[in-house]
NUPAZA-991128 format. One record per residue (C-alpha): z, x, y; chain. Coordinates in steps of 0.2 Angstrom, whole numbers. Example, Ala and Ser with C-alpha at 12.3 -4.5 7.8 and 13.67 -1.06 7.14 Angstrom:
2
REC    pz    px    py chaine
REC    39    62   -22      A
REC    36    68    -5      A
//
This chain:
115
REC    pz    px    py chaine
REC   -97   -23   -57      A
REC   -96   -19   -38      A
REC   -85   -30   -28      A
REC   -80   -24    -9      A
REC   -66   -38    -3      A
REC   -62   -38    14      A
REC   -43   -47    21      A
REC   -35   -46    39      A
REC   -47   -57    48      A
REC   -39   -73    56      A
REC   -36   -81    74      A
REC   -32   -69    89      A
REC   -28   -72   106      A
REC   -37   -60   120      A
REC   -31   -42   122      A
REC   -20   -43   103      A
REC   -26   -34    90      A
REC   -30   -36    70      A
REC   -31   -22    54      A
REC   -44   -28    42      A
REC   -44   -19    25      A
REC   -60   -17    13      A
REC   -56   -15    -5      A
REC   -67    -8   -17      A
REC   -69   -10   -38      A
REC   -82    -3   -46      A
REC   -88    12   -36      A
REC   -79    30   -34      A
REC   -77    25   -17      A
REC   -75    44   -10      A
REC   -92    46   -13      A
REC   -98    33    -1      A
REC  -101    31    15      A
REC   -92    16    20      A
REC   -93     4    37      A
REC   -91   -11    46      A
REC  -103   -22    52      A
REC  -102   -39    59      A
REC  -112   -55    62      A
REC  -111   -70    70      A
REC  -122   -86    69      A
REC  -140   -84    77      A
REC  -139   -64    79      A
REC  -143   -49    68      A
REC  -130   -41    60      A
REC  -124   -26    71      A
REC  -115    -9    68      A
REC   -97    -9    71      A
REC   -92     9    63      A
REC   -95    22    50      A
REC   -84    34    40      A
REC   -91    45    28      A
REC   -84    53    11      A
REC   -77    68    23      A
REC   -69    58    37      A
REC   -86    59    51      A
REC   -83    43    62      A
REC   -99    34    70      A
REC   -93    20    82      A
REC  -104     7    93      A
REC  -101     9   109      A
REC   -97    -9   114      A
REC   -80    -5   102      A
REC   -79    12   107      A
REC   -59    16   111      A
REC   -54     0   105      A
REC   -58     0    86      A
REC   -54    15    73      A
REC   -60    14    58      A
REC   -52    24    42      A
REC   -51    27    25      A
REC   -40    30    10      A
REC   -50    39    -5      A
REC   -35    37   -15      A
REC   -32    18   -13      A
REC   -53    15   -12      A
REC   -48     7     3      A
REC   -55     7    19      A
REC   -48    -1    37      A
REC   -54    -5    54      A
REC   -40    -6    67      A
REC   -46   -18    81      A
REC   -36   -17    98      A
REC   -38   -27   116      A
REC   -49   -38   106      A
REC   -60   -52   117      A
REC   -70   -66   116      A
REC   -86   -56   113      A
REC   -79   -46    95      A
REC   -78   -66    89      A
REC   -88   -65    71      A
REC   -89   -61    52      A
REC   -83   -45    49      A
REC   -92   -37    34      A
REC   -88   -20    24      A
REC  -101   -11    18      A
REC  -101     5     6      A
REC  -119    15     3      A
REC  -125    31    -5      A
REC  -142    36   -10      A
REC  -149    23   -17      A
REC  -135    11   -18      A
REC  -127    -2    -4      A
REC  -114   -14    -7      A
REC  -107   -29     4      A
REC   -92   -39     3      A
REC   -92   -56     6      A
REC   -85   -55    27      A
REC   -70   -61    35      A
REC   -71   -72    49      A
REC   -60   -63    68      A
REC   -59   -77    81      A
REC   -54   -71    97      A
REC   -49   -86   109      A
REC   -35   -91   119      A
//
């Protein structure tokens, strides 16, 4: 069974800065490209970042020098470092881990960005 479990979401004030992790059973995660995408009530779900099984980064511009995201093959682990967070990155943060043929979600975790 495939299960991505994301953690590290929570209530932020503007400018600080969270690490959410993704953890995934099931999959040999090095041979997936993994990413983060996120969603918030009323919109479609949008790109935040991708990594694939060799380390190339994609990153949405609306993030771009403020989020980096990473990966550790040997713990089937993979992160998203979120600095000089605003308002506007408020939302459930989902990871996400595809290959051909295959794609996986976790369940999200809720960032709150408010003073």
């Amino acid at each position: 069974q495939v299960q991505l479990v994301e953690s590290g979401g929570g209530l932020v004030q503007p400018g600080g800065s969270l690490r959410l992790s993704c953890v995934a059973s099931g999959i040999t995660f090095r041979d997936y490209i993994m990413g983060w995408y996120r969603q918030t009530p009323g919109k479609q779900r949008e790109l935040v970042a991708t990594i694939s099984s060799s380390g190339s980064v994609n990153t949405d511009n609306s993030v771009k020098g403020r989020f980096t995201i990473g990966r550790d093959n040997g713990k089937n682990t993979g992160y998203l470092q979120m600095d000089n967070l605003n308002p506007d990155d408020t939302a459930v943060y989902l990871c996400n881990a595809r290959t051909l043929g295959e794609d996986y979600w976790g369940q999200g975790t809720q960032v709150t960005v408010s003073s």
